[in-house]
N, CA, C and O atoms as a GROMACS GRO file, in nm:
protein
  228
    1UNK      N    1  -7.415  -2.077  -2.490
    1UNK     CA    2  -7.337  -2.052  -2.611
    1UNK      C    3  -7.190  -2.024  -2.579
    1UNK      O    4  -7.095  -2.064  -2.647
    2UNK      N    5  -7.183  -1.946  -2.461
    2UNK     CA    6  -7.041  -1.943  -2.419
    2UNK      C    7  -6.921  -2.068  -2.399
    2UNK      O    8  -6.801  -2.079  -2.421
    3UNK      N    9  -6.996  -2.127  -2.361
    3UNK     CA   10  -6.943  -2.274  -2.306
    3UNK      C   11  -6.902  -2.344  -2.474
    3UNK      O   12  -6.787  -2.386  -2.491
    4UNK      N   13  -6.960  -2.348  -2.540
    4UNK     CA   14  -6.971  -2.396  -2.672
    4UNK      C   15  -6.842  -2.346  -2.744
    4UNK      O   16  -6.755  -2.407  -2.806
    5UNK      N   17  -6.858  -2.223  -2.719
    5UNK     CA   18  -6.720  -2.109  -2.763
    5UNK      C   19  -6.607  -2.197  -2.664
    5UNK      O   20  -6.546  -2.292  -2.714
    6UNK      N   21  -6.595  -2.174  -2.584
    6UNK     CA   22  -6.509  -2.218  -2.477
    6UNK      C   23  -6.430  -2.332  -2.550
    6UNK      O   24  -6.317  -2.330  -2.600
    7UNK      N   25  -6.548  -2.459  -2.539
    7UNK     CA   26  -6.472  -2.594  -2.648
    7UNK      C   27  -6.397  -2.556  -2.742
    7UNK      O   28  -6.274  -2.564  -2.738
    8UNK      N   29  -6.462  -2.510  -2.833
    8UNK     CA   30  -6.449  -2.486  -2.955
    8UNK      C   31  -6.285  -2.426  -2.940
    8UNK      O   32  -6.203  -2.480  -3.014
    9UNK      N   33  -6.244  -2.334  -2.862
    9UNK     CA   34  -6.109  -2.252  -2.832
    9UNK      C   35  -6.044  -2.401  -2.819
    9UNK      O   36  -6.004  -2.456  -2.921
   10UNK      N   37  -6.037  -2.448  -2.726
   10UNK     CA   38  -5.967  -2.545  -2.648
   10UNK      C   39  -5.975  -2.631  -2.711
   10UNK      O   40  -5.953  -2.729  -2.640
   11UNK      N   41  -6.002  -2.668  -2.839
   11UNK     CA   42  -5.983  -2.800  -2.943
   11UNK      C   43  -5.898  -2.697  -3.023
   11UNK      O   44  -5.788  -2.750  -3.032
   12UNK      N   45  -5.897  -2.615  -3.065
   12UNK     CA   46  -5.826  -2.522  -3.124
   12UNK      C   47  -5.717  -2.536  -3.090
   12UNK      O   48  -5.629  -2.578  -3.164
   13UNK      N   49  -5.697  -2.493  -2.929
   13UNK     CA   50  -5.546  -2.477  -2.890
   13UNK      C   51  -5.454  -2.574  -2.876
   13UNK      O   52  -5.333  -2.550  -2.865
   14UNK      N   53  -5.522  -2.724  -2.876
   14UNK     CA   54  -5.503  -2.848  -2.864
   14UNK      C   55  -5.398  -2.876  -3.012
   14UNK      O   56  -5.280  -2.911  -3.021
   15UNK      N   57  -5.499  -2.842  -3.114
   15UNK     CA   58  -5.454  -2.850  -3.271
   15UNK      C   59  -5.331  -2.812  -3.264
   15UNK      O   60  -5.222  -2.868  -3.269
   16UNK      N   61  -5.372  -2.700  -3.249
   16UNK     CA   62  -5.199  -2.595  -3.257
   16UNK      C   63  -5.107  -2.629  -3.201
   16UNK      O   64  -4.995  -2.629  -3.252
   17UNK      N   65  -5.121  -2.651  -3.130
   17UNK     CA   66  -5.009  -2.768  -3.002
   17UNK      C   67  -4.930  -2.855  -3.052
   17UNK      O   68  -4.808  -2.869  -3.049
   18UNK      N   69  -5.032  -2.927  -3.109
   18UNK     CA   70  -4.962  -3.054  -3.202
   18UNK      C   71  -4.887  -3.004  -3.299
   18UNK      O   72  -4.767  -3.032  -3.307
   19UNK      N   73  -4.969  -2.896  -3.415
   19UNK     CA   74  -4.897  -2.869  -3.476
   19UNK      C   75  -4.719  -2.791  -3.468
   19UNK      O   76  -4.617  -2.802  -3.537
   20UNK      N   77  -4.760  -2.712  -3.345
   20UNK     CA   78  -4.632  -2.698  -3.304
   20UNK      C   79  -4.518  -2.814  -3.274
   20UNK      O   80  -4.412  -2.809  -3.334
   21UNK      N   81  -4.535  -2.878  -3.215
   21UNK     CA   82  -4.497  -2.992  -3.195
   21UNK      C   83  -4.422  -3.062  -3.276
   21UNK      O   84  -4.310  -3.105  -3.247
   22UNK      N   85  -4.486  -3.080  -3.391
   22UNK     CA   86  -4.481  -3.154  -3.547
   22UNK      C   87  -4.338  -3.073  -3.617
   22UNK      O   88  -4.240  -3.127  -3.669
   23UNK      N   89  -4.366  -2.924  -3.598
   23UNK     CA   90  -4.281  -2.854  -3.642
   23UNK      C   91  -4.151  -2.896  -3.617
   23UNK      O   92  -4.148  -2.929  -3.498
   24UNK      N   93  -4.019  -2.914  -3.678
   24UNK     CA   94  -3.894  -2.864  -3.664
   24UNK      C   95  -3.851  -2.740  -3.605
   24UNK      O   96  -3.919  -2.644  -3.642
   25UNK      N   97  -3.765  -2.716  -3.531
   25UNK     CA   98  -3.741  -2.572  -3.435
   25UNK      C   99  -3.661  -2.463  -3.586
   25UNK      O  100  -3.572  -2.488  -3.667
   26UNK      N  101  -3.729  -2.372  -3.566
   26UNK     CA  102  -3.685  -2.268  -3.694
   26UNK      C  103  -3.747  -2.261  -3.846
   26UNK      O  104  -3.737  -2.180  -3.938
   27UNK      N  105  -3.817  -2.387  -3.828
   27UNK     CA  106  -3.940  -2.415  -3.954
   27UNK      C  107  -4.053  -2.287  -3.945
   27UNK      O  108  -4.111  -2.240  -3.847
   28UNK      N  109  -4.059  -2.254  -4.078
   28UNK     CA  110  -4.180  -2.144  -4.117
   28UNK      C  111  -4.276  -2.185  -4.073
   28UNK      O  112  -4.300  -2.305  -4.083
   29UNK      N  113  -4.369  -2.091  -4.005
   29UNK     CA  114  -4.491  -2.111  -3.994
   29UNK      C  115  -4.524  -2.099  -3.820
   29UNK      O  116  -4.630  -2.058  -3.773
   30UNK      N  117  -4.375  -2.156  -3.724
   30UNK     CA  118  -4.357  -2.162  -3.626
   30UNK      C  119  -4.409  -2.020  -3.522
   30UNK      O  120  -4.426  -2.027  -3.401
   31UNK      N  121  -4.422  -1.931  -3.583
   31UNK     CA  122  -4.440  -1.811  -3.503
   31UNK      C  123  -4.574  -1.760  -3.517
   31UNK      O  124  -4.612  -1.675  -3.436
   32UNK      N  125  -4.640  -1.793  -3.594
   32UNK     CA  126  -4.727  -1.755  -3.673
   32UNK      C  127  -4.866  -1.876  -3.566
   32UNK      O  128  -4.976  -1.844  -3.521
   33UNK      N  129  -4.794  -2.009  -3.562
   33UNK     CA  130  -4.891  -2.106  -3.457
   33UNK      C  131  -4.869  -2.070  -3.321
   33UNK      O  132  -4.940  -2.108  -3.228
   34UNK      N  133  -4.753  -1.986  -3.310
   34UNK     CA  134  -4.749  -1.912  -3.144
   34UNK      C  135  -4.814  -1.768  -3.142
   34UNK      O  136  -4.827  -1.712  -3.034
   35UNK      N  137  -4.850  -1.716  -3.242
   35UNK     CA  138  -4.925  -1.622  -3.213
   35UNK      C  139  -5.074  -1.654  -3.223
   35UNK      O  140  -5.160  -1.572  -3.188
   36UNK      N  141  -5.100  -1.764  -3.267
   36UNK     CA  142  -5.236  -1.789  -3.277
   36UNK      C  143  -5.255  -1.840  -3.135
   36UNK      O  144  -5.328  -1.783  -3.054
   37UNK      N  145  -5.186  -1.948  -3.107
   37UNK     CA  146  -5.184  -1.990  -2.929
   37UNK      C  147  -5.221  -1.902  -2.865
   37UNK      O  148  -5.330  -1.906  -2.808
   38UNK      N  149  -5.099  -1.748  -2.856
   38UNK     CA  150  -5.117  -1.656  -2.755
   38UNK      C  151  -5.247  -1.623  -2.805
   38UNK      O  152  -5.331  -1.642  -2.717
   39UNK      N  153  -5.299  -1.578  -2.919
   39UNK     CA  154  -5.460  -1.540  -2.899
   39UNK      C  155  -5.589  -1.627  -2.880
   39UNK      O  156  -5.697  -1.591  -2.834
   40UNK      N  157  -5.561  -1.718  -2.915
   40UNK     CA  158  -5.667  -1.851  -2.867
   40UNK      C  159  -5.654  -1.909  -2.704
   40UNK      O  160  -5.723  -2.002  -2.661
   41UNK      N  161  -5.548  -1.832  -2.621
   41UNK     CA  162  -5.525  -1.854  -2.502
   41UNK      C  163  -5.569  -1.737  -2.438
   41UNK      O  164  -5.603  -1.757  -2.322
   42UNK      N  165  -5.581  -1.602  -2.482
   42UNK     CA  166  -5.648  -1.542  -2.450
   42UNK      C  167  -5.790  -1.550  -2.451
   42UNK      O  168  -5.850  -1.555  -2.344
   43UNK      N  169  -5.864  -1.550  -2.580
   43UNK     CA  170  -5.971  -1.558  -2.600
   43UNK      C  171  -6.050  -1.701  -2.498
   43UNK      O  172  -6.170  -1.699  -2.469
   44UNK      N  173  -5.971  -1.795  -2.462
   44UNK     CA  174  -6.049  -1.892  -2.369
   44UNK      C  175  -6.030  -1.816  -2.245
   44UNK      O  176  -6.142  -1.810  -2.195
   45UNK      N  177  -5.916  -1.730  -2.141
   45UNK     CA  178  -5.876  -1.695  -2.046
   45UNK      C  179  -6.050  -1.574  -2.054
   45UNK      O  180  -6.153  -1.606  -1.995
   46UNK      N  181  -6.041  -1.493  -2.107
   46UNK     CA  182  -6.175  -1.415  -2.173
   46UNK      C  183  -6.319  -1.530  -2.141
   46UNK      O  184  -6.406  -1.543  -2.055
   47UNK      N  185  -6.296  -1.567  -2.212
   47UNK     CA  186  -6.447  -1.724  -2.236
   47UNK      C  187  -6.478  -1.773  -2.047
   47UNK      O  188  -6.591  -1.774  -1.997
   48UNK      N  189  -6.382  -1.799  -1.991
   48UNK     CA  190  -6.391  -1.887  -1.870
   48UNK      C  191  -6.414  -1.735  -1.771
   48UNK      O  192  -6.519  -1.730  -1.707
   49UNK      N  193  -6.353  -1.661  -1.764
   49UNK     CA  194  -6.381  -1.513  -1.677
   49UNK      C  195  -6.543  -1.471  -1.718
   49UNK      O  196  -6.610  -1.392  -1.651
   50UNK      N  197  -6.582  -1.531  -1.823
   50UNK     CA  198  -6.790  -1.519  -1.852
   50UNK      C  199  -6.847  -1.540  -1.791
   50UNK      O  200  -6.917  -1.478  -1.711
   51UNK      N  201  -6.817  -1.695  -1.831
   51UNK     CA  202  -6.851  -1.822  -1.765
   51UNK      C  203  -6.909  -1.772  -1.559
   51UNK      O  204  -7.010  -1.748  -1.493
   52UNK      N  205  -6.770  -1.784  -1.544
   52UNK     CA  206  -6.749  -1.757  -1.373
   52UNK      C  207  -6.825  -1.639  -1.327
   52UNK      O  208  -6.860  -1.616  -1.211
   53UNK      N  209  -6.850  -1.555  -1.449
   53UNK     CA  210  -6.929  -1.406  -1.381
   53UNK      C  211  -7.017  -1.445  -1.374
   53UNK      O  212  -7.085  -1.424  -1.274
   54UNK      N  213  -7.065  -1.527  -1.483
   54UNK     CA  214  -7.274  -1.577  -1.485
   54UNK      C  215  -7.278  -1.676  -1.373
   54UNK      O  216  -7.384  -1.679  -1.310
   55UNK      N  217  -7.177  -1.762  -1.333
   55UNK     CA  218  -7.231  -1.839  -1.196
   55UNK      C  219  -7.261  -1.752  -1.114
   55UNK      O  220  -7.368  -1.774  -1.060
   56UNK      N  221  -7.195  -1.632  -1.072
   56UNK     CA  222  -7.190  -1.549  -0.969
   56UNK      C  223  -7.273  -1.460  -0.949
   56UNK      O  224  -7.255  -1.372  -0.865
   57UNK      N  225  -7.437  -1.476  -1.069
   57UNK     CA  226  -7.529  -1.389  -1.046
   57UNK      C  227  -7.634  -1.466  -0.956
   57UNK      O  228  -7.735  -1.408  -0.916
   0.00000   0.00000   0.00000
């Protein structure tokens, strides 16, 4: 299920990417898709540190 989560982040952060991207520099909304980044970049950094503990049993 972790792994599933994992994707699921990383199509996420993919989105946002673009959407950043798409954005004009100083366009609304711009900070708001970088704070979702920084937490959807956490939450996979979180997801993959699981991952690596359960190989390691």
């Amino acid at each position: 299920m972790v792994a599933v989560e994992l994707y699921r982040v990383m199509k996420e952060i993919e989105e946002l990417e673009k959407k950043l991207e798409s954005l004009p520099e100083g366009a609304l909304g711009r900070e708001e898709i970088r704070n979702r980044l920084r937490e959807a970049g956490a939450l996979k950094d979180r997801l993959k540190k699981m991952i690596e503990g359960a190989k390691g049993d």
